[in-house]
N, CA, C and O atoms as a Tripos MOL2 file, in Angstrom:
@<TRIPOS>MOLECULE
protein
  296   295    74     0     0
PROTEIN
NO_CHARGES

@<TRIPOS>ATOM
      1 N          96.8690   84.4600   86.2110 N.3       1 UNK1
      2 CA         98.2910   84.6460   86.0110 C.3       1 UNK1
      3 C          98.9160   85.1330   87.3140 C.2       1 UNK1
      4 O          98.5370   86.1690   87.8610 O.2       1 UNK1
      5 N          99.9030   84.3410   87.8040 N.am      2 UNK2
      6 CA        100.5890   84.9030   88.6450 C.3       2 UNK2
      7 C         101.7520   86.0720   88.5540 C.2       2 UNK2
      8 O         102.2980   86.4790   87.5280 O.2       2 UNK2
      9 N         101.9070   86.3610   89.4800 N.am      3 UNK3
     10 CA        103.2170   87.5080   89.7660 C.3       3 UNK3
     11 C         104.2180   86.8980   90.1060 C.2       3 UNK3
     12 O         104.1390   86.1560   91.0850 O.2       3 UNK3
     13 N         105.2610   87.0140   89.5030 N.am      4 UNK4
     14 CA        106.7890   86.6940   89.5660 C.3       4 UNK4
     15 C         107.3920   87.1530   90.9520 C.2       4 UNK4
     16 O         108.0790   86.4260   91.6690 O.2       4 UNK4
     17 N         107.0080   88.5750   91.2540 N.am      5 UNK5
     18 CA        107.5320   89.6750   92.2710 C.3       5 UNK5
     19 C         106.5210   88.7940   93.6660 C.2       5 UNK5
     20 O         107.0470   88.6410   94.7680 O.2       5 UNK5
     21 N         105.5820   88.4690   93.4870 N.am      6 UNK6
     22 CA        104.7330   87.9690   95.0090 C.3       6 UNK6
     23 C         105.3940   86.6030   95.0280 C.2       6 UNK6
     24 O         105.3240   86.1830   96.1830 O.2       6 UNK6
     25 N         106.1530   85.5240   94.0440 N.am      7 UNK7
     26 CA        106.4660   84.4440   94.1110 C.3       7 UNK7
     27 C         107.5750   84.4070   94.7740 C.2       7 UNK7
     28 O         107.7560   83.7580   95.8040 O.2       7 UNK7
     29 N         108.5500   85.2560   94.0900 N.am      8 UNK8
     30 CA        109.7820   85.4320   94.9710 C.3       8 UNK8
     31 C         109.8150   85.6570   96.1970 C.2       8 UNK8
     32 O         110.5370   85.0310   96.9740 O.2       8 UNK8
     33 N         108.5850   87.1170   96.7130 N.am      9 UNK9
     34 CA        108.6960   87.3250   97.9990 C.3       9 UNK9
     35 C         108.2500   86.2400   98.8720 C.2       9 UNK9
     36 O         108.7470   86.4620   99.9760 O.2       9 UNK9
     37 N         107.5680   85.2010   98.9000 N.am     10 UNK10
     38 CA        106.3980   84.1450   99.0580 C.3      10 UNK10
     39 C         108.2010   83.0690   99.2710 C.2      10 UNK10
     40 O         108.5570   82.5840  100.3450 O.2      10 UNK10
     41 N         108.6330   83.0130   98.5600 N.am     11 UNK11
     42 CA        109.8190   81.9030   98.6000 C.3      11 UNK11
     43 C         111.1470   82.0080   99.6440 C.2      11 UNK11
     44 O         111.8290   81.1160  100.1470 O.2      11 UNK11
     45 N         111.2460   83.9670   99.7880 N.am     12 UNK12
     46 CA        112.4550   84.5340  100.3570 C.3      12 UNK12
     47 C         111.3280   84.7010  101.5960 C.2      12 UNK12
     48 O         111.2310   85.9240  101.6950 O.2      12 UNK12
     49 N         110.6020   84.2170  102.3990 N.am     13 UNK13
     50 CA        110.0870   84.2890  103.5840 C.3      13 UNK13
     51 C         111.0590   83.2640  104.6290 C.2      13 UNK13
     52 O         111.3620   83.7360  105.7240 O.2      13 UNK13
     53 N         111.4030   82.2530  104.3710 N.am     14 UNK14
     54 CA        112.0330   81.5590  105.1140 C.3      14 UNK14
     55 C         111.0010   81.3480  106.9670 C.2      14 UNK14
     56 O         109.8670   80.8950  107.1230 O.2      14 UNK14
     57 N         111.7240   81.7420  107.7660 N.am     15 UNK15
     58 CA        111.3160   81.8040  109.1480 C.3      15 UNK15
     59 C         110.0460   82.6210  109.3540 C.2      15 UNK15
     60 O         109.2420   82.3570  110.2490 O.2      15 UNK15
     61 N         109.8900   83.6760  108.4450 N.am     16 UNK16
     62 CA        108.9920   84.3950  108.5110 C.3      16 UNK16
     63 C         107.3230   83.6300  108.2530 C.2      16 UNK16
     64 O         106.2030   83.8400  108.7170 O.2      16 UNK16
     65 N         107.7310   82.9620  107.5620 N.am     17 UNK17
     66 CA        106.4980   82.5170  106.6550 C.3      17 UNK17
     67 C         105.4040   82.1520  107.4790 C.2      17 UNK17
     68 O         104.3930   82.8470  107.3770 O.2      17 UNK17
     69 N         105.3990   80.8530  108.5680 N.am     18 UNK18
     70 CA        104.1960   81.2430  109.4910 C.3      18 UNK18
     71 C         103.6650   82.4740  110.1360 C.2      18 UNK18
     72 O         102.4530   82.6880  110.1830 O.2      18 UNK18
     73 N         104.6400   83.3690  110.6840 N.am     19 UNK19
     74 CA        103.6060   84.6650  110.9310 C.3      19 UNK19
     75 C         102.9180   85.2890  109.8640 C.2      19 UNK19
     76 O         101.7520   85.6600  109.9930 O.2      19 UNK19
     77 N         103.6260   85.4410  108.7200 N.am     20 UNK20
     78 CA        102.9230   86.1610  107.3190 C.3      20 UNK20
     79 C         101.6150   85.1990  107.5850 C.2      20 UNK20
     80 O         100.4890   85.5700  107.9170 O.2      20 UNK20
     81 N         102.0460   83.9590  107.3650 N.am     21 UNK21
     82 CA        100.5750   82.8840  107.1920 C.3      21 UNK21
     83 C          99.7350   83.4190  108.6270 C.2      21 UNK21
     84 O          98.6090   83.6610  108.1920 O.2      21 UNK21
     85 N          99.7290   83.6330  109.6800 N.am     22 UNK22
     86 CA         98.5090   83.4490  110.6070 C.3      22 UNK22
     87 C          97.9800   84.9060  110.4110 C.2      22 UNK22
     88 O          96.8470   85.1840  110.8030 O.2      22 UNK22
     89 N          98.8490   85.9260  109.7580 N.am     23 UNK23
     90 CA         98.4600   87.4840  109.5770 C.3      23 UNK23
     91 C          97.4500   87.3530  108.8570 C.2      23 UNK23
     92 O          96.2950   87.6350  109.1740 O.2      23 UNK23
     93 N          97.8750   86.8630  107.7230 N.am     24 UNK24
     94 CA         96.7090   86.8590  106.0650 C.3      24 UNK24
     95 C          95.8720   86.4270  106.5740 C.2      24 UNK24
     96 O          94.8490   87.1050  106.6770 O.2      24 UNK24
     97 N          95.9320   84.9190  107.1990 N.am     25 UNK25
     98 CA         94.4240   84.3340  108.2080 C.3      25 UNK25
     99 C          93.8300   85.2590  108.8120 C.2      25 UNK25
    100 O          92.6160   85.4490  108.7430 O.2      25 UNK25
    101 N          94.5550   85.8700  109.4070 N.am     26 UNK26
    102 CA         93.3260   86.9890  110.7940 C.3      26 UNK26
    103 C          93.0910   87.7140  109.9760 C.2      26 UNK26
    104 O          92.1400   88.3990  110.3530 O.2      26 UNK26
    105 N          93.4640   88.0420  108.8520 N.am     27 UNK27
    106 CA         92.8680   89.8620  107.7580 C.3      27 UNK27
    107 C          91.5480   89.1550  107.0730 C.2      27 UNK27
    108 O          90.4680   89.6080  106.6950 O.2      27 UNK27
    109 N          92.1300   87.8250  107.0860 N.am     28 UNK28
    110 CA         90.5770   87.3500  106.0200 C.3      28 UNK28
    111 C          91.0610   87.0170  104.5240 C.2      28 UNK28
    112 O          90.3090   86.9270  103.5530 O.2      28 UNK28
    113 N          92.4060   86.8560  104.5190 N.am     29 UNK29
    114 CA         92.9010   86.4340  103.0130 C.3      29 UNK29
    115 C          92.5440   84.8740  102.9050 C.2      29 UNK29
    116 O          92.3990   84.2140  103.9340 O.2      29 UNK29
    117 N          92.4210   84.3590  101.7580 N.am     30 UNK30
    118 CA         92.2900   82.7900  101.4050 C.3      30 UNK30
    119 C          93.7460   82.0310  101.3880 C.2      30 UNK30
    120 O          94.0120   80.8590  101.6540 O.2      30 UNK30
    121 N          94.6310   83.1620  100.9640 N.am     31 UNK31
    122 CA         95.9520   82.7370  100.7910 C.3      31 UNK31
    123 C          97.0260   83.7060  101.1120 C.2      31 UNK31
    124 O          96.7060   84.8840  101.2680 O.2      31 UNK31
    125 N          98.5290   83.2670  101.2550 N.am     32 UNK32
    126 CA         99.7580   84.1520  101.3020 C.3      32 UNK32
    127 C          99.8840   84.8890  100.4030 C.2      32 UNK32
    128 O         100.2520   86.0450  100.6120 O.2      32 UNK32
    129 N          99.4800   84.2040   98.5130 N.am     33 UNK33
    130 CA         99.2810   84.9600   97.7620 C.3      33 UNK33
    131 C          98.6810   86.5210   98.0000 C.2      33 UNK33
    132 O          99.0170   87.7050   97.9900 O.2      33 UNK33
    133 N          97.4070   85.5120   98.2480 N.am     34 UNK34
    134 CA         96.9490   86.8850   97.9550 C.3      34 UNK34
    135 C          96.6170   88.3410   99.0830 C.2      34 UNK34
    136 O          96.1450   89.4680   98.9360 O.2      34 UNK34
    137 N          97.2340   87.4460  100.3420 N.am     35 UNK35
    138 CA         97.3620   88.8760  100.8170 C.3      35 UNK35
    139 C          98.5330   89.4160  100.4100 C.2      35 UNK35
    140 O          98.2940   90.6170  100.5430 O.2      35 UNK35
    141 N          99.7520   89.3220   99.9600 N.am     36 UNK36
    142 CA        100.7480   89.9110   99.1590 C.3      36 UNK36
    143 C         100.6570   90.7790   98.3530 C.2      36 UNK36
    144 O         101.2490   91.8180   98.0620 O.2      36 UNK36
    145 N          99.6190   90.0700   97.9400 N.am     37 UNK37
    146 CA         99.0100   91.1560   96.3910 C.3      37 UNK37
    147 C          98.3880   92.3010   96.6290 C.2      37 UNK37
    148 O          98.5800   93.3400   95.9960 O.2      37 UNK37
    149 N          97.3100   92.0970   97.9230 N.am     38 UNK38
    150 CA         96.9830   93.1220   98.4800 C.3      38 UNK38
    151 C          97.6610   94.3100   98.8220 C.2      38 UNK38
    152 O          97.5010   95.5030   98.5630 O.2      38 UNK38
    153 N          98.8500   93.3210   99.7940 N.am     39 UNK39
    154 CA         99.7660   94.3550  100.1420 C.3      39 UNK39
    155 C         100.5510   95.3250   99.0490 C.2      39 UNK39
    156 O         100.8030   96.5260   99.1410 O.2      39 UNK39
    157 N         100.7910   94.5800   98.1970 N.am     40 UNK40
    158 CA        102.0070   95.6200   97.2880 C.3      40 UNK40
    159 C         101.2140   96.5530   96.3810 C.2      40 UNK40
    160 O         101.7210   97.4310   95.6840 O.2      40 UNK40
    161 N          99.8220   96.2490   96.4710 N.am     41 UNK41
    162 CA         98.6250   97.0720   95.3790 C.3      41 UNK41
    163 C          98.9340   98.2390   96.6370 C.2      41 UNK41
    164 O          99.5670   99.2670   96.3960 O.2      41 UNK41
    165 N          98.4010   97.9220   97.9740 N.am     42 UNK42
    166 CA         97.9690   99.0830   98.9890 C.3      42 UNK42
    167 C          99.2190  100.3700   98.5190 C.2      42 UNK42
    168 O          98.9820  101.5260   98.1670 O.2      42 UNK42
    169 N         100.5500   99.6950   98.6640 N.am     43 UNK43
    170 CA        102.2130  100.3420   98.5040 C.3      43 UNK43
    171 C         102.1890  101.3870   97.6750 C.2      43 UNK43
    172 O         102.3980  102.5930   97.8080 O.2      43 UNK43
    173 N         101.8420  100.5660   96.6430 N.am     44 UNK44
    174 CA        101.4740  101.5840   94.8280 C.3      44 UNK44
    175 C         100.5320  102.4180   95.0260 C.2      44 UNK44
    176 O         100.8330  103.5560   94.6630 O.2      44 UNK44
    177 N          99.1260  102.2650   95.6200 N.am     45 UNK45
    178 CA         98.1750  102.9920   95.9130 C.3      45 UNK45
    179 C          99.1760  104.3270   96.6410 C.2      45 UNK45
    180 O          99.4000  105.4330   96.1490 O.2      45 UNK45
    181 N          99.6300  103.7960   97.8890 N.am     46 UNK46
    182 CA         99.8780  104.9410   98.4880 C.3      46 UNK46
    183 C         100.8900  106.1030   97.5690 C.2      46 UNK46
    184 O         100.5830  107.2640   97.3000 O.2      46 UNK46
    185 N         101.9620  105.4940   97.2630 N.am     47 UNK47
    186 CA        102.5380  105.9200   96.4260 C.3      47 UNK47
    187 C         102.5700  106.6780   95.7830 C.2      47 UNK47
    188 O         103.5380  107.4380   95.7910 O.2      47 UNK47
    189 N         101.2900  106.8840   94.7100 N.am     48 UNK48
    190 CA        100.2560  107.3230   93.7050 C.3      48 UNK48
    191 C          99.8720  108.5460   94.6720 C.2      48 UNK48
    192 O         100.1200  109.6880   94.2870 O.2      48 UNK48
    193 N          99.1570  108.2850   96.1620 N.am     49 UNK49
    194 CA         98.9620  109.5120   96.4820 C.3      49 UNK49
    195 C          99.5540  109.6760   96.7840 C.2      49 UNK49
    196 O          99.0010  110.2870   97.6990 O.2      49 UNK49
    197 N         101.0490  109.8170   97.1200 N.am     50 UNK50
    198 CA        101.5380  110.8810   97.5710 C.3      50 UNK50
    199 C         101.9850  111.3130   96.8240 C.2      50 UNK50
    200 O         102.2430  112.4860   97.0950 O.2      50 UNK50
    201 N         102.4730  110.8450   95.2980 N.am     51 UNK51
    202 CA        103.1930  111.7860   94.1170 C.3      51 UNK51
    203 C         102.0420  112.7560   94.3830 C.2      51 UNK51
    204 O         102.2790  113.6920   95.1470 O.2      51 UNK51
    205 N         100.7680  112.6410   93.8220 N.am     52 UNK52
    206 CA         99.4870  113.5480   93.4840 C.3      52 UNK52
    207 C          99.1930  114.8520   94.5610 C.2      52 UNK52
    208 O          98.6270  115.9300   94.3810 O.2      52 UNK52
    209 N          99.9220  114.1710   95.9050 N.am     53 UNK53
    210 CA         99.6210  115.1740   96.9550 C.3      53 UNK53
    211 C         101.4220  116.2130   96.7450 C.2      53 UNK53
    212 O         101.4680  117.2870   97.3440 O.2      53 UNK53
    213 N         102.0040  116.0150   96.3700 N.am     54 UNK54
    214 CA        103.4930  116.2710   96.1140 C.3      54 UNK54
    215 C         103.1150  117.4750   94.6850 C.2      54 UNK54
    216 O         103.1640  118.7000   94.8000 O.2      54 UNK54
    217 N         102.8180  116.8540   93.6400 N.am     55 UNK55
    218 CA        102.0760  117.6760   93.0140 C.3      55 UNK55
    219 C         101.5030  119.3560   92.8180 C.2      55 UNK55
    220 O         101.8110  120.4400   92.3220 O.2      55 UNK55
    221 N         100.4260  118.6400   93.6210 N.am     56 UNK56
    222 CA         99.2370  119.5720   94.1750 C.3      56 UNK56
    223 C         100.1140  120.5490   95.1120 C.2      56 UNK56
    224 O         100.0540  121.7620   94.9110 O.2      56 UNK56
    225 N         100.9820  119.9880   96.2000 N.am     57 UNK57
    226 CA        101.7240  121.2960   97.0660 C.3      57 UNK57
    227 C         102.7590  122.1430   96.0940 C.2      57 UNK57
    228 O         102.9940  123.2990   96.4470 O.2      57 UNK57
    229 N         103.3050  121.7170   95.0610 N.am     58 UNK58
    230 CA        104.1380  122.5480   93.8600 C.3      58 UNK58
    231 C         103.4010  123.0940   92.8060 C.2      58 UNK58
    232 O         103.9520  123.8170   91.9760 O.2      58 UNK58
    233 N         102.3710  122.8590   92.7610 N.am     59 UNK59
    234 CA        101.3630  123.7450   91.8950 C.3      59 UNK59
    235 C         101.4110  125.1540   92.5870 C.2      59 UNK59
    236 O         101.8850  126.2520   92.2960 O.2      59 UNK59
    237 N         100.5440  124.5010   93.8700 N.am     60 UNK60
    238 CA        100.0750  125.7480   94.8740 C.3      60 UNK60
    239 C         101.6240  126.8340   95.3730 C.2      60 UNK60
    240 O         101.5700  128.0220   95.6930 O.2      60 UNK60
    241 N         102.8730  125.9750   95.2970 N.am     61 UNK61
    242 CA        104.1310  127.3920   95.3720 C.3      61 UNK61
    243 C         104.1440  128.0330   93.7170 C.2      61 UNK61
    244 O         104.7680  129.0890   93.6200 O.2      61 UNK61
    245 N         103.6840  127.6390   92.7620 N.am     62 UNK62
    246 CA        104.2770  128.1010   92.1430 C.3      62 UNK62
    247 C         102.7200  129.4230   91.3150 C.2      62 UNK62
    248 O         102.7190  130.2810   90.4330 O.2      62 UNK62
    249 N         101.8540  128.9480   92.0990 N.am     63 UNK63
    250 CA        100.5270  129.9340   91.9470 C.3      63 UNK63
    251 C         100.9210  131.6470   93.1130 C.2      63 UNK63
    252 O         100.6700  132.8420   92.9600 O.2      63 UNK63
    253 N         101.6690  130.7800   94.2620 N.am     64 UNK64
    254 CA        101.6510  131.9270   94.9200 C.3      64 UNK64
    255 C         103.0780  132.3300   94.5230 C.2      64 UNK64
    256 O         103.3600  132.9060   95.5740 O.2      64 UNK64
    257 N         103.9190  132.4180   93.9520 N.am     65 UNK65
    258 CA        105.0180  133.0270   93.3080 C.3      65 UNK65
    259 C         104.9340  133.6460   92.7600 C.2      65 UNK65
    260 O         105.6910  134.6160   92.7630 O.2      65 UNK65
    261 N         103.7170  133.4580   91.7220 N.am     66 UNK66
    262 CA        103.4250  134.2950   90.5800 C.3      66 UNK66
    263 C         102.3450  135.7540   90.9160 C.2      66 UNK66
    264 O         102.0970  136.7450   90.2300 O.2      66 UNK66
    265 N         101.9240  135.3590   92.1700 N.am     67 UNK67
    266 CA        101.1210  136.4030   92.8800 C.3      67 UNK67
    267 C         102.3470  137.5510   93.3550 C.2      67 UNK67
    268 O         102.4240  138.7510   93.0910 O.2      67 UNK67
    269 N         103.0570  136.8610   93.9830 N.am     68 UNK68
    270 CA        104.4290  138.0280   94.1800 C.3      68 UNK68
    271 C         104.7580  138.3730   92.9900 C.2      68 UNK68
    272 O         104.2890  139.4900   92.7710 O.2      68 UNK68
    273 N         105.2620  138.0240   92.2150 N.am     69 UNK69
    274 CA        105.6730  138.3730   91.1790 C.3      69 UNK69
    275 C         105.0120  139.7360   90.1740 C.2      69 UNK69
    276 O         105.5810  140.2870   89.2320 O.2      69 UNK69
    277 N         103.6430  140.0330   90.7410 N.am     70 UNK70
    278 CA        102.7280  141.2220   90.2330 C.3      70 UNK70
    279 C         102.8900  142.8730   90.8420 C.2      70 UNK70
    280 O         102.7310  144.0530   90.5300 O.2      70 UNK70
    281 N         103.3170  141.9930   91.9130 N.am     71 UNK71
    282 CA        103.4160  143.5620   93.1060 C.3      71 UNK71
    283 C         104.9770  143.6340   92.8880 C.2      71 UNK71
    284 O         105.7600  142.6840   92.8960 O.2      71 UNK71
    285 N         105.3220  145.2760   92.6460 N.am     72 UNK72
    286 CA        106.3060  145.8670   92.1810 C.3      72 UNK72
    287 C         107.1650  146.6190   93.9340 C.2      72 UNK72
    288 O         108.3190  146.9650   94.1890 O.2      72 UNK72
    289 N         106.0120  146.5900   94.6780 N.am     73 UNK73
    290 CA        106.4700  147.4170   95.6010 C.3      73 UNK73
    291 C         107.4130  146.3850   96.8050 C.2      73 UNK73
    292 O         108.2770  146.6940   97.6260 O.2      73 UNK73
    293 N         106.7890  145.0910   96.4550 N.am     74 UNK74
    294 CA        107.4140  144.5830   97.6290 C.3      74 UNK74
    295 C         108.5750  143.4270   97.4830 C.2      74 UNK74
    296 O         109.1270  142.9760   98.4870 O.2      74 UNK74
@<TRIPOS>BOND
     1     1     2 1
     2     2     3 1
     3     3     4 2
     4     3     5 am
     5     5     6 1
     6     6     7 1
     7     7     8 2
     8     7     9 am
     9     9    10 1
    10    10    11 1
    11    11    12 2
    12    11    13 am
    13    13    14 1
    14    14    15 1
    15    15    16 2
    16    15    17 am
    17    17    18 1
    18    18    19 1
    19    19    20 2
    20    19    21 am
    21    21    22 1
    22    22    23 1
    23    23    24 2
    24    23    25 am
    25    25    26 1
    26    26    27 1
    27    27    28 2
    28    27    29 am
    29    29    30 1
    30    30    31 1
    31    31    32 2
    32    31    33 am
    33    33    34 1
    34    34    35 1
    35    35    36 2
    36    35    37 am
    37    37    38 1
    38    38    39 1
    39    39    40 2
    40    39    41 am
    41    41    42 1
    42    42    43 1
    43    43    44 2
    44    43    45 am
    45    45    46 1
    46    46    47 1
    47    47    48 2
    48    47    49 am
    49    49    50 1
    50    50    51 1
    51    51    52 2
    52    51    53 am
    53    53    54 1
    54    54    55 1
    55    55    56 2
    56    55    57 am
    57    57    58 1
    58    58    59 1
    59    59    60 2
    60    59    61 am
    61    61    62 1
    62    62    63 1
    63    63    64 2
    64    63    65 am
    65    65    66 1
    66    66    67 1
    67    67    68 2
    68    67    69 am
    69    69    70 1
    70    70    71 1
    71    71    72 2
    72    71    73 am
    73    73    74 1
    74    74    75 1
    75    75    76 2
    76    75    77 am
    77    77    78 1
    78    78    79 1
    79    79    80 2
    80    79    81 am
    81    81    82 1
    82    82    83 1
    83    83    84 2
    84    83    85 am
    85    85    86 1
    86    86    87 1
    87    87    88 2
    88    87    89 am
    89    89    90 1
    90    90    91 1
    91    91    92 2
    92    91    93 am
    93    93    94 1
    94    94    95 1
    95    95    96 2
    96    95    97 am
    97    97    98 1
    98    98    99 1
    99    99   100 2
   100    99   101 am
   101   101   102 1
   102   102   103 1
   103   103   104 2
   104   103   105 am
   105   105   106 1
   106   106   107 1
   107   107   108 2
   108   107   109 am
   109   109   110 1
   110   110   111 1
   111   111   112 2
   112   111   113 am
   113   113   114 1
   114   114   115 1
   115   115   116 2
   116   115   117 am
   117   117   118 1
   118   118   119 1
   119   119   120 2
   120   119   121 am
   121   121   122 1
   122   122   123 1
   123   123   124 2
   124   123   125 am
   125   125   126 1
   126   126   127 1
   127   127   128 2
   128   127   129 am
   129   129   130 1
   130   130   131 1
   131   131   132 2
   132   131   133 am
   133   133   134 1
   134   134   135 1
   135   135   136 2
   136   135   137 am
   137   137   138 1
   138   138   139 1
   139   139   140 2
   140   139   141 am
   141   141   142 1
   142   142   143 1
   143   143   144 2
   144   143   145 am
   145   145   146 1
   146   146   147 1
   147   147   148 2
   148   147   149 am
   149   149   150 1
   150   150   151 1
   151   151   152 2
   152   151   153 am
   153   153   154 1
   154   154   155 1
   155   155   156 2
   156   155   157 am
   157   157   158 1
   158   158   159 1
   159   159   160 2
   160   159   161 am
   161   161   162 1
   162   162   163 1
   163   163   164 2
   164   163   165 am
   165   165   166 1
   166   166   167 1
   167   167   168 2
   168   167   169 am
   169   169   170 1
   170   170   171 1
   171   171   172 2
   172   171   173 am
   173   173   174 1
   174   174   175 1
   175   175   176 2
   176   175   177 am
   177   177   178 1
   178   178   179 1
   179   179   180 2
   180   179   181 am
   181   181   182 1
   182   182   183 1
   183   183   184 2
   184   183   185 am
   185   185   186 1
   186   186   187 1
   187   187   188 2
   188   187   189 am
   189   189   190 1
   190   190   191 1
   191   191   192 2
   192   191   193 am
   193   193   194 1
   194   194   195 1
   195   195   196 2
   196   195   197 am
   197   197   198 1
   198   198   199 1
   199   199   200 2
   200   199   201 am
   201   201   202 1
   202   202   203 1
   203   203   204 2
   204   203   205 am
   205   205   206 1
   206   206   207 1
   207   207   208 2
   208   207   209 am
   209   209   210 1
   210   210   211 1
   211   211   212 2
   212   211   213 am
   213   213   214 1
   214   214   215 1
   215   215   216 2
   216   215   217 am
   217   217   218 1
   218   218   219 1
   219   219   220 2
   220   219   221 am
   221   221   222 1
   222   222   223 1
   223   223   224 2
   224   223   225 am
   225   225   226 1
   226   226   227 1
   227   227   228 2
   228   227   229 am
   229   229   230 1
   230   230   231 1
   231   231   232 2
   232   231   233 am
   233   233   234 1
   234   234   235 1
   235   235   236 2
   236   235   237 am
   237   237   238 1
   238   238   239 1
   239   239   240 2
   240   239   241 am
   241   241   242 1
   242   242   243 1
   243   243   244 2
   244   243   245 am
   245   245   246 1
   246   246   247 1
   247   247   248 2
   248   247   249 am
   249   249   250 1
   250   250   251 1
   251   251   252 2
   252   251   253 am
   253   253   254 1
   254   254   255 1
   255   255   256 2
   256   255   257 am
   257   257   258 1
   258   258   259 1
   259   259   260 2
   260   259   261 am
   261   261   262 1
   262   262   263 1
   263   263   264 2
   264   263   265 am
   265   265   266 1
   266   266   267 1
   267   267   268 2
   268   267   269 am
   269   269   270 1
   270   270   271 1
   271   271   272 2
   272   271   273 am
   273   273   274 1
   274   274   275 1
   275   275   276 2
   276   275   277 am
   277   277   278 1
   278   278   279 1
   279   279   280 2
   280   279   281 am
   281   281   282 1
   282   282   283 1
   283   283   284 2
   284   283   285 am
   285   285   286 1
   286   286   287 1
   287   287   288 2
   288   287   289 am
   289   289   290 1
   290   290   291 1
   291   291   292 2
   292   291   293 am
   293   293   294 1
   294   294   295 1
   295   295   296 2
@<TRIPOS>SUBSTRUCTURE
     1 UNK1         2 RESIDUE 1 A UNK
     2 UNK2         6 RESIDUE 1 A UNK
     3 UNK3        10 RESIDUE 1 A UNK
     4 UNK4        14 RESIDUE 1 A UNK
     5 UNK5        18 RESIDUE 1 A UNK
     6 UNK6        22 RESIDUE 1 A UNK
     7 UNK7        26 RESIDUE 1 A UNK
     8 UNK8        30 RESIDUE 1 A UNK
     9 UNK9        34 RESIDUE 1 A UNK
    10 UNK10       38 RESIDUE 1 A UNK
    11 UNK11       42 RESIDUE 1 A UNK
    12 UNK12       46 RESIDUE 1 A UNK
    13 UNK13       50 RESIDUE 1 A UNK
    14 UNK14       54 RESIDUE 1 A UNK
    15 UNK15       58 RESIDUE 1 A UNK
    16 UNK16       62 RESIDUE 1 A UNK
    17 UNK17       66 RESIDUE 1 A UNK
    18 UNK18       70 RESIDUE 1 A UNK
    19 UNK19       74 RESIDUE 1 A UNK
    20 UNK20       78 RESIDUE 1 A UNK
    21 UNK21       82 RESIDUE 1 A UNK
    22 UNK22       86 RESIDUE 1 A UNK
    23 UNK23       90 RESIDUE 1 A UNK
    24 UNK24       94 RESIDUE 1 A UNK
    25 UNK25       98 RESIDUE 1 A UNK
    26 UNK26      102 RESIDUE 1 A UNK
    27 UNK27      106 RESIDUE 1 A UNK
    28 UNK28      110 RESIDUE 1 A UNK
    29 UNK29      114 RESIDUE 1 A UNK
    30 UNK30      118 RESIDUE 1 A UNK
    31 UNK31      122 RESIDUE 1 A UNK
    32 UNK32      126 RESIDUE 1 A UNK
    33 UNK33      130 RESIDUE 1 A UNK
    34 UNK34      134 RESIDUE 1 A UNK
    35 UNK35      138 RESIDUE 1 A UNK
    36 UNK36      142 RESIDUE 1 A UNK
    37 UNK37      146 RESIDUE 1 A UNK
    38 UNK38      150 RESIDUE 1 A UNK
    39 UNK39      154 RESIDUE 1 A UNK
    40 UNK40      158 RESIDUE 1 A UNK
    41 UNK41      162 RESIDUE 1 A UNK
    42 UNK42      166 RESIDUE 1 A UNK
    43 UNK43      170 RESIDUE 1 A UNK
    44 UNK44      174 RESIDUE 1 A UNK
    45 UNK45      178 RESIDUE 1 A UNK
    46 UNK46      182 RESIDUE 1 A UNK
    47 UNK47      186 RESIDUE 1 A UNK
    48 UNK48      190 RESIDUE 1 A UNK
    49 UNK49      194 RESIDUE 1 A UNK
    50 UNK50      198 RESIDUE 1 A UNK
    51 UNK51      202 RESIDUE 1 A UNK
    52 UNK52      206 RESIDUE 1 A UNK
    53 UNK53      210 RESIDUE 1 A UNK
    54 UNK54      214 RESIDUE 1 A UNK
    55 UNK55      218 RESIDUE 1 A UNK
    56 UNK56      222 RESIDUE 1 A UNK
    57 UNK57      226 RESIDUE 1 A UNK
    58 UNK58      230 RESIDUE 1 A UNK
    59 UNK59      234 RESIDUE 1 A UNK
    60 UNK60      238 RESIDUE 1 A UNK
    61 UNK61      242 RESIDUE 1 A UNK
    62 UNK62      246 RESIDUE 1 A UNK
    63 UNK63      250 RESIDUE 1 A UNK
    64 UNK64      254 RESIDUE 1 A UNK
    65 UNK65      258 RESIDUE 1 A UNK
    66 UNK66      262 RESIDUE 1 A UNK
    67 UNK67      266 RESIDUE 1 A UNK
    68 UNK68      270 RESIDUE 1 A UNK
    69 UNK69      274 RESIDUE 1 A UNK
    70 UNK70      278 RESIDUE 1 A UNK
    71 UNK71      282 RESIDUE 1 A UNK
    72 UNK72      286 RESIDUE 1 A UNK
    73 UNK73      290 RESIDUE 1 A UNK
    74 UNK74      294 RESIDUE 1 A UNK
């Protein structure tokens, strides 16, 4: 099954489209497809970490807030 979202982008290349094509060639893709696919998985991947790393740094303010929050003196 294809992707709607890689078809479009694949169609709205215009001028671009041979460099995309000799890129995917030199990475080792079989097709435009599917280095596309690659690409927009990598996007989401990153994405993913950085919510998780975004996260993880608002956990950690709100652990040391609560550490202030014990001491009366300061």
């Amino acid at each position: 099954m294809q992707n709607q979202e890689i078809i479009k982008i694949i169609e709205n290349l215009k001028g671009r489209r041979g460099y995309e094509e000799k890129k995917a060639s030199k990475l080792g893709f079989t097709s435009l497809y599917a280095y596309f696919e690659d690409k927009i998985l990598k996007e989401k991947q990153a994405i993913n970490d950085r919510n998780k790393e975004l996260e993880k740094v608002d956990s950690e303010r709100d652990t040391k807030k609560e550490k202030k929050k014990g001491c009366s003196c300061c």
